[in-house]
PQR file with spaces between the fields and no chain letter, atoms N, CA, C, O and H, PARSE charges and radii, in Angstrom:
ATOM       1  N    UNK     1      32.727  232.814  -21.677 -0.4000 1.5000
ATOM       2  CA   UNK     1      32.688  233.655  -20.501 -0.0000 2.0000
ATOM       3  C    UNK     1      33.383  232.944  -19.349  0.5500 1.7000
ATOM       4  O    UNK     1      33.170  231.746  -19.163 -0.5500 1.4000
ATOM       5  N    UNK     2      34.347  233.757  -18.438 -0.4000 1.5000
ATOM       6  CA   UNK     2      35.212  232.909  -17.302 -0.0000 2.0000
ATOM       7  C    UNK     2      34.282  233.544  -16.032  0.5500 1.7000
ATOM       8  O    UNK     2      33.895  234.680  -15.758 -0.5500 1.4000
ATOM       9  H    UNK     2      34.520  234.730  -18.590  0.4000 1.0000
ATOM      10  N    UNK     3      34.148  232.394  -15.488 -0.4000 1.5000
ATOM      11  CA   UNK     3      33.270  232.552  -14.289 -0.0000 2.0000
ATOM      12  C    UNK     3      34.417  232.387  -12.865  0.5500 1.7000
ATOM      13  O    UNK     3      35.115  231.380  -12.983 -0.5500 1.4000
ATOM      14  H    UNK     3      34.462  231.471  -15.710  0.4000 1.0000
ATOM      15  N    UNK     4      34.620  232.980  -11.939 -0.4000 1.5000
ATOM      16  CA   UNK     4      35.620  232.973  -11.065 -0.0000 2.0000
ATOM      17  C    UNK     4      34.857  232.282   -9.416  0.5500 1.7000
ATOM      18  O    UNK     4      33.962  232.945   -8.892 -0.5500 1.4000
ATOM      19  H    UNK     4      34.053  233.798  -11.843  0.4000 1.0000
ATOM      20  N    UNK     5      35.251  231.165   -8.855 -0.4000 1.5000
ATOM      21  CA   UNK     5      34.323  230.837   -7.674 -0.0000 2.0000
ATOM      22  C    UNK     5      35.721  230.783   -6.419  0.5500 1.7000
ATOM      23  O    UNK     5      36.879  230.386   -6.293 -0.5500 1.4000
ATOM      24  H    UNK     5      35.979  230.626   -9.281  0.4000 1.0000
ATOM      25  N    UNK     6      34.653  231.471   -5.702 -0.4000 1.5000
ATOM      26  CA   UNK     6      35.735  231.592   -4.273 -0.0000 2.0000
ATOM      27  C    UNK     6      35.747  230.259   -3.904  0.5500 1.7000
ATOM      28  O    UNK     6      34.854  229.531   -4.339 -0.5500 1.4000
ATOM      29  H    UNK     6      33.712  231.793   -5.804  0.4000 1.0000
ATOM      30  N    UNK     7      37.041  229.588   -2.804 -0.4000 1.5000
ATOM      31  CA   UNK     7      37.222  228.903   -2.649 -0.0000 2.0000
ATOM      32  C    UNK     7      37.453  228.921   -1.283  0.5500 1.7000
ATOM      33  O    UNK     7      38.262  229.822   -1.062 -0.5500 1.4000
ATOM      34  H    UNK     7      37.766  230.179   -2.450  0.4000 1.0000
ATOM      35  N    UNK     8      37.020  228.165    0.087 -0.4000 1.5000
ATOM      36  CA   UNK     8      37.580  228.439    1.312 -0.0000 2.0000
ATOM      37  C    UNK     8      37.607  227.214    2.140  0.5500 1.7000
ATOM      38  O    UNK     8      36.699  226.710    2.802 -0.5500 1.4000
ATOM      39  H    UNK     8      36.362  227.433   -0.093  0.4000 1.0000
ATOM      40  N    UNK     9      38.894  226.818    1.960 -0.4000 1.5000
ATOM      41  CA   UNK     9      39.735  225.716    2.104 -0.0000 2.0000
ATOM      42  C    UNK     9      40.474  225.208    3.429  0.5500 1.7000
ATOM      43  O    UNK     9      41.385  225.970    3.752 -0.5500 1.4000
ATOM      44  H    UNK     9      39.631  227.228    1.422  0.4000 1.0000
ATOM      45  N    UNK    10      40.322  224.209    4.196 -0.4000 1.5000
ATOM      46  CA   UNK    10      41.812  224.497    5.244 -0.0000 2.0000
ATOM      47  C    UNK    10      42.681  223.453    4.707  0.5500 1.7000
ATOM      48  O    UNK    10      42.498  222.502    3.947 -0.5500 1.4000
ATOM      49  H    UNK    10      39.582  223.590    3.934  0.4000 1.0000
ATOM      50  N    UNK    11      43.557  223.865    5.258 -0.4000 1.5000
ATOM      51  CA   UNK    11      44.665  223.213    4.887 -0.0000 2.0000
ATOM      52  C    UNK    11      46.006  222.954    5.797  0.5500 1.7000
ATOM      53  O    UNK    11      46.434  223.868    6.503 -0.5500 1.4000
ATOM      54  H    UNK    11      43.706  224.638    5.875  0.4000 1.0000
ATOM      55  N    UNK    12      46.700  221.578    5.751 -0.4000 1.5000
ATOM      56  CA   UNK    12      47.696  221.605    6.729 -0.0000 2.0000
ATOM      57  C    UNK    12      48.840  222.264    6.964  0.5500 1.7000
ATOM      58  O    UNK    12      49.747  222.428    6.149 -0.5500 1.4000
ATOM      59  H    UNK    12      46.352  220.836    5.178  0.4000 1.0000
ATOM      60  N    UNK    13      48.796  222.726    8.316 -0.4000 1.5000
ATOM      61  CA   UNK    13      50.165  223.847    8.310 -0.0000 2.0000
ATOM      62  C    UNK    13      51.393  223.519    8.031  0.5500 1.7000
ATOM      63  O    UNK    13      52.233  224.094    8.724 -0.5500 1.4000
ATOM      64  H    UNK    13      48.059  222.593    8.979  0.4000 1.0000
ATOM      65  N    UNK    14      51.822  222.708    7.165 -0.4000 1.5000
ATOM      66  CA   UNK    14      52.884  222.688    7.027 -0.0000 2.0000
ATOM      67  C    UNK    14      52.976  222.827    4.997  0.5500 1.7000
ATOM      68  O    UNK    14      53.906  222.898    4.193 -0.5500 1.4000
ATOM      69  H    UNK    14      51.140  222.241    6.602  0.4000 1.0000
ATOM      70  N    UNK    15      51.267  222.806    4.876 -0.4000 1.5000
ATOM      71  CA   UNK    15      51.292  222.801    3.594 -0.0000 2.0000
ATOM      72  C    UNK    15      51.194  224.317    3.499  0.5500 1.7000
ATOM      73  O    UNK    15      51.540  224.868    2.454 -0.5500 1.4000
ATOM      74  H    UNK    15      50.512  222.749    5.529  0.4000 1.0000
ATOM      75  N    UNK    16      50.826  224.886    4.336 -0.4000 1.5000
ATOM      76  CA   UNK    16      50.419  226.509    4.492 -0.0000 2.0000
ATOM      77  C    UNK    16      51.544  226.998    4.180  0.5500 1.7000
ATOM      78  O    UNK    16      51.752  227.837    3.304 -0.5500 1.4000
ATOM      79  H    UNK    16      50.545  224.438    5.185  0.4000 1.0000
ATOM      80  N    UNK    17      52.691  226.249    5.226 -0.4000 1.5000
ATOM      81  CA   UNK    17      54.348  227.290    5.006 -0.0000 2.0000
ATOM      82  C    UNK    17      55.000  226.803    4.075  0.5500 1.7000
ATOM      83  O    UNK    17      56.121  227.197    3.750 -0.5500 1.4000
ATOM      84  H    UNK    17      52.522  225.568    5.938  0.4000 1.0000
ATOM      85  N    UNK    18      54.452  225.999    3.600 -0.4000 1.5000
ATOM      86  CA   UNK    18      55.177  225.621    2.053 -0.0000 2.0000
ATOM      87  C    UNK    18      54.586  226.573    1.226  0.5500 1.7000
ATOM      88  O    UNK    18      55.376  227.461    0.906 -0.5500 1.4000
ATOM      89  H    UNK    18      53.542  225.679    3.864  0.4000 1.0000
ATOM      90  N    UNK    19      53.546  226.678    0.807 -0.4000 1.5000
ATOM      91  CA   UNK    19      52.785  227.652    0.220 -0.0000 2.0000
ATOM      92  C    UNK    19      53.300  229.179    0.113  0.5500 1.7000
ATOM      93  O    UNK    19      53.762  229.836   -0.820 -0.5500 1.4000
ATOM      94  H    UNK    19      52.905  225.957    1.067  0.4000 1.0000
ATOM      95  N    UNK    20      52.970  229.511    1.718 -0.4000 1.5000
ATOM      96  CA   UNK    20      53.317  230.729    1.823 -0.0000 2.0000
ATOM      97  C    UNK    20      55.201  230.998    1.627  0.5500 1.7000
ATOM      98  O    UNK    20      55.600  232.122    1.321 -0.5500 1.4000
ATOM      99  H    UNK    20      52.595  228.977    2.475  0.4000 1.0000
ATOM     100  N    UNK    21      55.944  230.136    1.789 -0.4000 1.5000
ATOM     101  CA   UNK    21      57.404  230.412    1.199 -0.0000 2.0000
ATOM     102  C    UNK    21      57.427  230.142   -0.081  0.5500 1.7000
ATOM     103  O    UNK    21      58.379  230.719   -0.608 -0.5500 1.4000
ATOM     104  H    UNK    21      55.620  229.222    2.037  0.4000 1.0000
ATOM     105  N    UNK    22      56.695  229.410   -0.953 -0.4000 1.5000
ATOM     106  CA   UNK    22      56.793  229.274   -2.237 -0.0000 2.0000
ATOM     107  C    UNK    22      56.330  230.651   -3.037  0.5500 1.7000
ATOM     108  O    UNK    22      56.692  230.828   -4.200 -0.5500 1.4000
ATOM     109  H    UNK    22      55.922  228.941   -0.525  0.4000 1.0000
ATOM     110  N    UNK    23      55.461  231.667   -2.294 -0.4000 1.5000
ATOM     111  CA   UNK    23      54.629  232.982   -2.701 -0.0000 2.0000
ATOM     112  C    UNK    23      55.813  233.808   -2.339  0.5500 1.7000
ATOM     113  O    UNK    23      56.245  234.550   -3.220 -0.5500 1.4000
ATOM     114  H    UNK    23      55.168  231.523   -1.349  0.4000 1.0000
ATOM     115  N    UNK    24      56.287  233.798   -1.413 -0.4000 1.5000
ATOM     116  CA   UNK    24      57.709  234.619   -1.322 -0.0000 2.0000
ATOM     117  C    UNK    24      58.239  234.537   -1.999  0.5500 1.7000
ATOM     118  O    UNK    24      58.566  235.654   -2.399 -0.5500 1.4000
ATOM     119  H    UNK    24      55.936  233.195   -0.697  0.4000 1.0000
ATOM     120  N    UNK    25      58.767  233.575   -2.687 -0.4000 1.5000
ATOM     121  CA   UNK    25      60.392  233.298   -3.293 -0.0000 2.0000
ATOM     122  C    UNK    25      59.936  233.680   -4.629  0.5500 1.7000
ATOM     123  O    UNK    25      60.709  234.384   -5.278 -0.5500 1.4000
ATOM     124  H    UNK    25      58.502  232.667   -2.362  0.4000 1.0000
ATOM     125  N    UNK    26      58.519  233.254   -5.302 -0.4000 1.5000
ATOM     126  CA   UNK    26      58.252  233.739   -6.389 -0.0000 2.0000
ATOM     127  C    UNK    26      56.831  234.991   -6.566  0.5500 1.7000
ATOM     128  O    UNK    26      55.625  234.920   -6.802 -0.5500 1.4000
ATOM     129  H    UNK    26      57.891  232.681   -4.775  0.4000 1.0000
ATOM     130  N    UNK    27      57.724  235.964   -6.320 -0.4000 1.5000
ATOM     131  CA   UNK    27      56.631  237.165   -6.527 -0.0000 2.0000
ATOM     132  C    UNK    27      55.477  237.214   -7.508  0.5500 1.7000
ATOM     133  O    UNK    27      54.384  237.751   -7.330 -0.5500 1.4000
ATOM     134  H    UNK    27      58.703  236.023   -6.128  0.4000 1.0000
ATOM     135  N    UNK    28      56.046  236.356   -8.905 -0.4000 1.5000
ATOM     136  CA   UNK    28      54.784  236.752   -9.916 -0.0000 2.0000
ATOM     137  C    UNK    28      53.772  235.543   -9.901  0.5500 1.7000
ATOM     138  O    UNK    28      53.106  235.163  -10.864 -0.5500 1.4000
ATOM     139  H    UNK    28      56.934  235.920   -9.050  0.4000 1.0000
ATOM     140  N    UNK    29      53.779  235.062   -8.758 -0.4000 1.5000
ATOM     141  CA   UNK    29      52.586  233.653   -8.763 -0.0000 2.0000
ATOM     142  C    UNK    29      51.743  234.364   -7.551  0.5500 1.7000
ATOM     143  O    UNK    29      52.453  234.824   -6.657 -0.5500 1.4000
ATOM     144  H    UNK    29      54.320  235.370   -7.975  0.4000 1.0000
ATOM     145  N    UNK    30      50.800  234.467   -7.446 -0.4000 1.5000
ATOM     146  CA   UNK    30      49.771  234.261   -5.929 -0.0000 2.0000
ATOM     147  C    UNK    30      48.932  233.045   -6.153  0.5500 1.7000
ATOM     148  O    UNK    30      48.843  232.193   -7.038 -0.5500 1.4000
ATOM     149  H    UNK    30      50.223  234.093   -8.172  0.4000 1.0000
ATOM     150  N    UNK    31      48.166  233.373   -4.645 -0.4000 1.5000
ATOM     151  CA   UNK    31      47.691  231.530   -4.341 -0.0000 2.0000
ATOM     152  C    UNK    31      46.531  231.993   -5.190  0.5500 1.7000
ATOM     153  O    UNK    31      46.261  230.900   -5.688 -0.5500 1.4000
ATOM     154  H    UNK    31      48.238  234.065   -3.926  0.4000 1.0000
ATOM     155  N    UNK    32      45.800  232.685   -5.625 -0.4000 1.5000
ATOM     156  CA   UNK    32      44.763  232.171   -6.752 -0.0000 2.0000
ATOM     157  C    UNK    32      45.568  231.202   -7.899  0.5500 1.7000
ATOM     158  O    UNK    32      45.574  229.997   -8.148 -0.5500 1.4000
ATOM     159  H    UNK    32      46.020  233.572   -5.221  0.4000 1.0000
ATOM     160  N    UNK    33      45.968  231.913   -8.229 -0.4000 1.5000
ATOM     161  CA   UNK    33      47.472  231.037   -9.503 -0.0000 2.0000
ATOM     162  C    UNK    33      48.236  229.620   -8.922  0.5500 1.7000
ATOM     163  O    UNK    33      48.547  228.654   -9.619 -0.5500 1.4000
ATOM     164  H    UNK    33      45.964  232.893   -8.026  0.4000 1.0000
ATOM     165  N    UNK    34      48.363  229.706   -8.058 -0.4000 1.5000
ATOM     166  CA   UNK    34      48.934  228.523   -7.651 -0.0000 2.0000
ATOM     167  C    UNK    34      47.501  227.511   -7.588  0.5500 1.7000
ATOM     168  O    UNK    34      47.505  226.814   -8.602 -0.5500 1.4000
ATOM     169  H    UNK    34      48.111  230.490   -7.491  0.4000 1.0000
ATOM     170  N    UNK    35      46.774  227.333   -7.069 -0.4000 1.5000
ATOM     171  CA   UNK    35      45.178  226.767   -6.643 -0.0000 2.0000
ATOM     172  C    UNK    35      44.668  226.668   -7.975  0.5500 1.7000
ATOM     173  O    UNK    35      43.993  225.639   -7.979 -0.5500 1.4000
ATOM     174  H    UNK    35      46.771  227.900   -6.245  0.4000 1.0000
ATOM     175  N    UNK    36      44.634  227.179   -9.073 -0.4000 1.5000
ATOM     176  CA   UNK    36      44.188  227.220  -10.126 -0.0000 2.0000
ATOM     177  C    UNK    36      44.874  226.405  -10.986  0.5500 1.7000
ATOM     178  O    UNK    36      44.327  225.494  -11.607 -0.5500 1.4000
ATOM     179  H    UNK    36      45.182  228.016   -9.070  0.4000 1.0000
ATOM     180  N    UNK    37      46.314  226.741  -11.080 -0.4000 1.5000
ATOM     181  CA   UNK    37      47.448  225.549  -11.475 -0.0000 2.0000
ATOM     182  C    UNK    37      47.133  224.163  -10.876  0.5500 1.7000
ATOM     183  O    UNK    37      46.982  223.185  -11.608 -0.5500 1.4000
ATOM     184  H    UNK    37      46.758  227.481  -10.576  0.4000 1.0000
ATOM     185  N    UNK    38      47.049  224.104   -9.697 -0.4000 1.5000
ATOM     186  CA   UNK    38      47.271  223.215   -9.029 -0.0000 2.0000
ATOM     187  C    UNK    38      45.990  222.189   -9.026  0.5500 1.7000
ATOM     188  O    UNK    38      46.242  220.984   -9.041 -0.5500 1.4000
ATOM     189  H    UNK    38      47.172  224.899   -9.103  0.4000 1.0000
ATOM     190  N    UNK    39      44.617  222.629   -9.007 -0.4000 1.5000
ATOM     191  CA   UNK    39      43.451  222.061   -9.111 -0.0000 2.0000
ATOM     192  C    UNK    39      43.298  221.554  -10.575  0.5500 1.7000
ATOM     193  O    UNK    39      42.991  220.395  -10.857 -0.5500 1.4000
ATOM     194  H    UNK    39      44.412  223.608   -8.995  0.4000 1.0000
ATOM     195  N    UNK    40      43.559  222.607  -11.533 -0.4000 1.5000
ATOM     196  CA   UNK    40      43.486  221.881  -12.799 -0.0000 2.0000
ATOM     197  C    UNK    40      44.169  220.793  -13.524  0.5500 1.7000
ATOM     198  O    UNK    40      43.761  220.099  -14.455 -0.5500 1.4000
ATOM     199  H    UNK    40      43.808  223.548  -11.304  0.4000 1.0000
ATOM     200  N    UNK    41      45.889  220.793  -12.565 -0.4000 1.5000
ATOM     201  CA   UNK    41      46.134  219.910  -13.150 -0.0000 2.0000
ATOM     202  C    UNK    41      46.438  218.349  -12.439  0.5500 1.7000
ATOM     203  O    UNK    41      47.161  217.457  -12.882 -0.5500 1.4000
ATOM     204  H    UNK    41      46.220  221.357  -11.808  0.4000 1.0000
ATOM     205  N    UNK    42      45.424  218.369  -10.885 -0.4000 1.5000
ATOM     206  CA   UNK    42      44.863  217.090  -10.319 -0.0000 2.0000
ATOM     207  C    UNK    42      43.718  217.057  -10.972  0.5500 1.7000
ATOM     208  O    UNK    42      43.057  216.086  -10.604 -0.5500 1.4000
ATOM     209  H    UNK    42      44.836  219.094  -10.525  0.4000 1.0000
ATOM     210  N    UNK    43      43.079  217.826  -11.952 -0.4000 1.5000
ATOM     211  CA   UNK    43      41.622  217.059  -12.803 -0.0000 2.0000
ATOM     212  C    UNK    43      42.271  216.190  -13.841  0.5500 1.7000
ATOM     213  O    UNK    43      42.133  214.971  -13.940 -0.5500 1.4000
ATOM     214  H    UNK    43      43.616  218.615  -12.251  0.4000 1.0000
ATOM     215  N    UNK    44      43.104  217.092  -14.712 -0.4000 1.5000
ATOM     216  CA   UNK    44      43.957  216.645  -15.274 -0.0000 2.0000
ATOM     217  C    UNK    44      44.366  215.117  -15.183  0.5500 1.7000
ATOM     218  O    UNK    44      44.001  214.283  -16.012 -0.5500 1.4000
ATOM     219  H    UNK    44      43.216  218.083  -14.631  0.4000 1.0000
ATOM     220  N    UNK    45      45.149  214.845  -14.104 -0.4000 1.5000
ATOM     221  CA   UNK    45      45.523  213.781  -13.752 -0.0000 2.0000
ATOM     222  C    UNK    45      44.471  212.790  -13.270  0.5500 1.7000
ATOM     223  O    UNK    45      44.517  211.644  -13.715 -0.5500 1.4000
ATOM     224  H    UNK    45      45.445  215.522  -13.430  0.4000 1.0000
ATOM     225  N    UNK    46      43.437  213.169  -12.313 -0.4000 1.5000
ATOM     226  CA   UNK    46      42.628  211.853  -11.932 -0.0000 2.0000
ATOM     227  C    UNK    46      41.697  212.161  -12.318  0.5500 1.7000
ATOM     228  O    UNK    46      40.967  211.348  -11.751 -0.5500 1.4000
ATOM     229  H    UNK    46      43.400  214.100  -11.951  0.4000 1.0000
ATOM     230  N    UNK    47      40.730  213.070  -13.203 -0.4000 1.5000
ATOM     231  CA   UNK    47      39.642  212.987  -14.033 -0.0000 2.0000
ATOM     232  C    UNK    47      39.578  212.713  -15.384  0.5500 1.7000
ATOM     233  O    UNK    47      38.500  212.791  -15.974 -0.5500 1.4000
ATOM     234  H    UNK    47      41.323  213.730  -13.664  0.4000 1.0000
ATOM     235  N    UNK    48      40.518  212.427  -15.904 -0.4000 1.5000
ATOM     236  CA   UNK    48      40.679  212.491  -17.452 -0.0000 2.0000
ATOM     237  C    UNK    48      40.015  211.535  -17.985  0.5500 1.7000
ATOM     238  O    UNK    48      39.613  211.812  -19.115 -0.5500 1.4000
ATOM     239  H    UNK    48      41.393  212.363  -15.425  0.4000 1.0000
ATOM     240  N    UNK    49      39.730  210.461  -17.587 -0.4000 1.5000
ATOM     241  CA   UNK    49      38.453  209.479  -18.243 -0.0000 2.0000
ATOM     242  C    UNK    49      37.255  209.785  -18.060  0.5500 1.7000
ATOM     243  O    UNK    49      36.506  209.076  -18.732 -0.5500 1.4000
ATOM     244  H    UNK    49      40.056  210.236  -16.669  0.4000 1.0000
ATOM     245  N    UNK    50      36.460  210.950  -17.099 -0.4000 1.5000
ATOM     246  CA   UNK    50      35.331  210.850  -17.161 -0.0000 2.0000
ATOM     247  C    UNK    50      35.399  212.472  -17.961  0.5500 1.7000
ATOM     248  O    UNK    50      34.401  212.899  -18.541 -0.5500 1.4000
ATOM     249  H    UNK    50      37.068  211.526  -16.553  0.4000 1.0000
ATOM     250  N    UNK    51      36.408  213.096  -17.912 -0.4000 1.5000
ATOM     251  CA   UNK    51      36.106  214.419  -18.194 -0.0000 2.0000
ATOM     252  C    UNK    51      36.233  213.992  -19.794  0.5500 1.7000
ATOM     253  O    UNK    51      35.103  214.295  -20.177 -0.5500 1.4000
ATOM     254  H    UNK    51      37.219  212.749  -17.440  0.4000 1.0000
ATOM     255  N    UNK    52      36.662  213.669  -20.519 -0.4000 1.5000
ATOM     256  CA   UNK    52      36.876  213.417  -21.980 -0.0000 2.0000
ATOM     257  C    UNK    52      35.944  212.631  -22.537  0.5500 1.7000
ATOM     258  O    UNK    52      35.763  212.590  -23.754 -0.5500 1.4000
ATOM     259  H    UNK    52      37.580  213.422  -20.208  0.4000 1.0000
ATOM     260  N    UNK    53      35.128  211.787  -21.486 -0.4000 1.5000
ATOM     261  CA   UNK    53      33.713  210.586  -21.498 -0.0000 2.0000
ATOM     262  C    UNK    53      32.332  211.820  -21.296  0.5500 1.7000
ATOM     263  O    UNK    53      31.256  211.827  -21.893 -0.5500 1.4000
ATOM     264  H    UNK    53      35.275  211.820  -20.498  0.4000 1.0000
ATOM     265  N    UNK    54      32.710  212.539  -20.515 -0.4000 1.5000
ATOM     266  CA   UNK    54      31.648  213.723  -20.717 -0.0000 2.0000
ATOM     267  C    UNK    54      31.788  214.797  -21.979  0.5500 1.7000
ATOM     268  O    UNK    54      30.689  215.000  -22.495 -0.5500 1.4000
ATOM     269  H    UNK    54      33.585  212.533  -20.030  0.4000 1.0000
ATOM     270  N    UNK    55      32.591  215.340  -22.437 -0.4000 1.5000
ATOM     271  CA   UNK    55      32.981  216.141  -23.469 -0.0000 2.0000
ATOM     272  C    UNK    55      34.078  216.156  -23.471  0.5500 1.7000
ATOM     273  O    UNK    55      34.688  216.009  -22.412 -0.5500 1.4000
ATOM     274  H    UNK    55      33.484  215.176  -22.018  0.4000 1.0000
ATOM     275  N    UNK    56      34.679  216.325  -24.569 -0.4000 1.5000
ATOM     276  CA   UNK    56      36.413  216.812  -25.648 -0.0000 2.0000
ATOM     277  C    UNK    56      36.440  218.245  -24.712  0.5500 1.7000
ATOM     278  O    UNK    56      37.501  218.518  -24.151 -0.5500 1.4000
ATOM     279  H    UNK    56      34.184  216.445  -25.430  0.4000 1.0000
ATOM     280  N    UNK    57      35.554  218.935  -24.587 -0.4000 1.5000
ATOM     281  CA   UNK    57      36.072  220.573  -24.679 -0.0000 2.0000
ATOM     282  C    UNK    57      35.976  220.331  -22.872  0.5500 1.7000
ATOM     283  O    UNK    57      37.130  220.021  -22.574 -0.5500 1.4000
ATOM     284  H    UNK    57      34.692  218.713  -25.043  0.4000 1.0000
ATOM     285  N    UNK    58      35.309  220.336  -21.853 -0.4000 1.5000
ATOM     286  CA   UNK    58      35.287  219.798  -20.007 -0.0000 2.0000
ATOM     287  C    UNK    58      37.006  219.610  -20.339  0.5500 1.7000
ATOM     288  O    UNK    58      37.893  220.315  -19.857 -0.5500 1.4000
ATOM     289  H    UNK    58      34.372  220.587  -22.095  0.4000 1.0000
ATOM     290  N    UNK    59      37.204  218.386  -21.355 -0.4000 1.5000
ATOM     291  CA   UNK    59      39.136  218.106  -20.962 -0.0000 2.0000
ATOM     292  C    UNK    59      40.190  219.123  -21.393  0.5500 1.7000
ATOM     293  O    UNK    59      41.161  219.468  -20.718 -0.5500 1.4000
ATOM     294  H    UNK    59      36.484  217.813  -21.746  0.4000 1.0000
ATOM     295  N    UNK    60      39.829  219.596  -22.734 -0.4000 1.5000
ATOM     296  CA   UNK    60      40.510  220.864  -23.183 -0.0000 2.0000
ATOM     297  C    UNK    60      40.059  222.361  -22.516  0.5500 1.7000
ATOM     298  O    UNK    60      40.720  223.266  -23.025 -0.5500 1.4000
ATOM     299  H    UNK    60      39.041  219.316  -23.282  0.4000 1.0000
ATOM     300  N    UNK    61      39.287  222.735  -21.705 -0.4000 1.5000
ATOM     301  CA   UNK    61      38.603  223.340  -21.043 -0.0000 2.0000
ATOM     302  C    UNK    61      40.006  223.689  -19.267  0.5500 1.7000
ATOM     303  O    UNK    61      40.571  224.540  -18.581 -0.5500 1.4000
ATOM     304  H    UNK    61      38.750  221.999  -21.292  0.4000 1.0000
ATOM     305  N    UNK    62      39.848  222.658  -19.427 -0.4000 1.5000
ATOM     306  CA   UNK    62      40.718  222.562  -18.230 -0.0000 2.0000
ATOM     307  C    UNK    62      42.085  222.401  -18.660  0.5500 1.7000
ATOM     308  O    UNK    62      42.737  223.037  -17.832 -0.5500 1.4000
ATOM     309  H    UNK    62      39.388  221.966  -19.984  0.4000 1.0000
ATOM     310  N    UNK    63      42.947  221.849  -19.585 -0.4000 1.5000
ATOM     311  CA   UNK    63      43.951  221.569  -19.881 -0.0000 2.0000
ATOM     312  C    UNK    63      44.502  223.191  -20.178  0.5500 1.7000
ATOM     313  O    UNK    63      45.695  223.479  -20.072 -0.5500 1.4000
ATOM     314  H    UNK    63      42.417  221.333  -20.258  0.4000 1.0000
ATOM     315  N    UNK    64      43.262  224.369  -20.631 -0.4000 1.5000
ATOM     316  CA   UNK    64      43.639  225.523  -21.104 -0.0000 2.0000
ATOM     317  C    UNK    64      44.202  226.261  -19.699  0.5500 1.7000
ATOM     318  O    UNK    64      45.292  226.833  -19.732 -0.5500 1.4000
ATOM     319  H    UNK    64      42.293  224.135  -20.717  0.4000 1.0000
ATOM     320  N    UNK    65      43.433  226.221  -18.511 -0.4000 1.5000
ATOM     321  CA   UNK    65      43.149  226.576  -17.202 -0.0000 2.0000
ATOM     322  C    UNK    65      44.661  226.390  -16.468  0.5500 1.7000
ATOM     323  O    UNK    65      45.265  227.203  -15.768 -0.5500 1.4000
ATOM     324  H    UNK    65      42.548  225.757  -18.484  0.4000 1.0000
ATOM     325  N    UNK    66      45.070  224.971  -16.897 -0.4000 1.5000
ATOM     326  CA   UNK    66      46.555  224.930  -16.017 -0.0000 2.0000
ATOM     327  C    UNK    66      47.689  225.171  -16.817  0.5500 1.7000
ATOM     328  O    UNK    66      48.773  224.959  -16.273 -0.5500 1.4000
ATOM     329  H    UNK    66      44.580  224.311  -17.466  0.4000 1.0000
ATOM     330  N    UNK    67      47.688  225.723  -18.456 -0.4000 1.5000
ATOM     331  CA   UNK    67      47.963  225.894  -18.768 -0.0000 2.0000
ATOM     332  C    UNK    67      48.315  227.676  -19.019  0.5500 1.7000
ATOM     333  O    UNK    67      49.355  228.030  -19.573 -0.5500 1.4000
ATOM     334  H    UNK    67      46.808  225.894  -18.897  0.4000 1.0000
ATOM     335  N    UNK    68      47.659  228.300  -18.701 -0.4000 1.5000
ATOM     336  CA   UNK    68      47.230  229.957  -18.562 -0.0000 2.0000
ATOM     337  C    UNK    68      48.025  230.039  -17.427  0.5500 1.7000
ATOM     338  O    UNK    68      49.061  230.689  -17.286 -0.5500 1.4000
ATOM     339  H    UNK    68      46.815  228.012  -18.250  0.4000 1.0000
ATOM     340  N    UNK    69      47.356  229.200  -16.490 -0.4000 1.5000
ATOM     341  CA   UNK    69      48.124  229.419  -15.242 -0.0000 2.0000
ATOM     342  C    UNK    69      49.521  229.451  -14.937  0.5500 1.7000
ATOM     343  O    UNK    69      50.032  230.275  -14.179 -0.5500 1.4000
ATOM     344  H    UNK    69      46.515  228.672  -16.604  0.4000 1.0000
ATOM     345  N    UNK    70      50.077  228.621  -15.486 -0.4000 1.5000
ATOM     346  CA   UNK    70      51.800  227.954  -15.475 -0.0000 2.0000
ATOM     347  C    UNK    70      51.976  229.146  -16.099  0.5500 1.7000
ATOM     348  O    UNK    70      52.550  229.817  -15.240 -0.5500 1.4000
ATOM     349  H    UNK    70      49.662  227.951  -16.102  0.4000 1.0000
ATOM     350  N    UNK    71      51.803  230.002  -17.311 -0.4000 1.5000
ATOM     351  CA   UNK    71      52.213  230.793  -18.363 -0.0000 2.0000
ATOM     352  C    UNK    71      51.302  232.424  -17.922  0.5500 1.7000
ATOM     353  O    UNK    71      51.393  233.393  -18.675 -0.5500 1.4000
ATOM     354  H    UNK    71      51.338  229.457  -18.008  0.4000 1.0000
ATOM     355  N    UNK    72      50.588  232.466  -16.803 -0.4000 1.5000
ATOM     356  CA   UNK    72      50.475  233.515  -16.515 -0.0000 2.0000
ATOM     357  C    UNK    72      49.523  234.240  -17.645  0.5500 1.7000
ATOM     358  O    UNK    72      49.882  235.225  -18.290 -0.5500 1.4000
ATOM     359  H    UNK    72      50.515  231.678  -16.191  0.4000 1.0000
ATOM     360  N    UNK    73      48.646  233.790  -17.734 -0.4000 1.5000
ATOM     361  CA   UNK    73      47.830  234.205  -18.997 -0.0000 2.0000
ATOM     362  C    UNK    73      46.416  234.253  -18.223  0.5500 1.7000
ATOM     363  O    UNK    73      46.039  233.281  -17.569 -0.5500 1.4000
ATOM     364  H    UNK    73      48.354  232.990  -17.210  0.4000 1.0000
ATOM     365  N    UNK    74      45.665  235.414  -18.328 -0.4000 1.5000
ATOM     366  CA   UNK    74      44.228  235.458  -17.520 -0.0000 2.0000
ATOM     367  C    UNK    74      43.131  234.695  -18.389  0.5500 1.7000
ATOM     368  O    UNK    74      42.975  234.800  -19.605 -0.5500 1.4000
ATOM     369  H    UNK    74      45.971  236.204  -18.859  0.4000 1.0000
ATOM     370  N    UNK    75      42.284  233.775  -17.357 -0.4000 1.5000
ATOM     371  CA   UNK    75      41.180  232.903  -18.405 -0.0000 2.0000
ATOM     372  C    UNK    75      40.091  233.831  -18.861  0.5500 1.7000
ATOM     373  O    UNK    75      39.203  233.421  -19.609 -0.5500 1.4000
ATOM     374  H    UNK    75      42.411  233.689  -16.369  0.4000 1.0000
């Protein structure tokens, strides 16, 4: 079962207009998709020893997540 949690974030304006011109230029991404890409694959990167030390599936779990995402596939 995919459980969906709001997220409400600030963030620096210059990361905002990066953001928001990166959502322009590519119509078939929005910032759920981008944030979802983007969070999973900083777990990815700086959790991977405790997430794989807690369970195989927490690391493949998430590896699926930024992976759907990049490829546009709903979790």
């Amino acid at each position: 079962m995919s459980t969906t949690v709001s997220i409400l974030a600030e963030i620096p304006e210059e990361l905002h207009e990066t953001l928001k011109g990166y959502l322009e230029s590519h119509p078939d991404w929005d910032q759920d998709r981008v944030f979802a890409a983007a969070l999973s694959l900083f777990l990815l990167q700086n959790g991977g020893d405790r997430l794989s030390r807690n369970t195989t599936s927490s690391y493949r779990s998430t590896a699926k997540v930024y992976l759907n995402a990049l490829f546009q596939h709903s979790v």
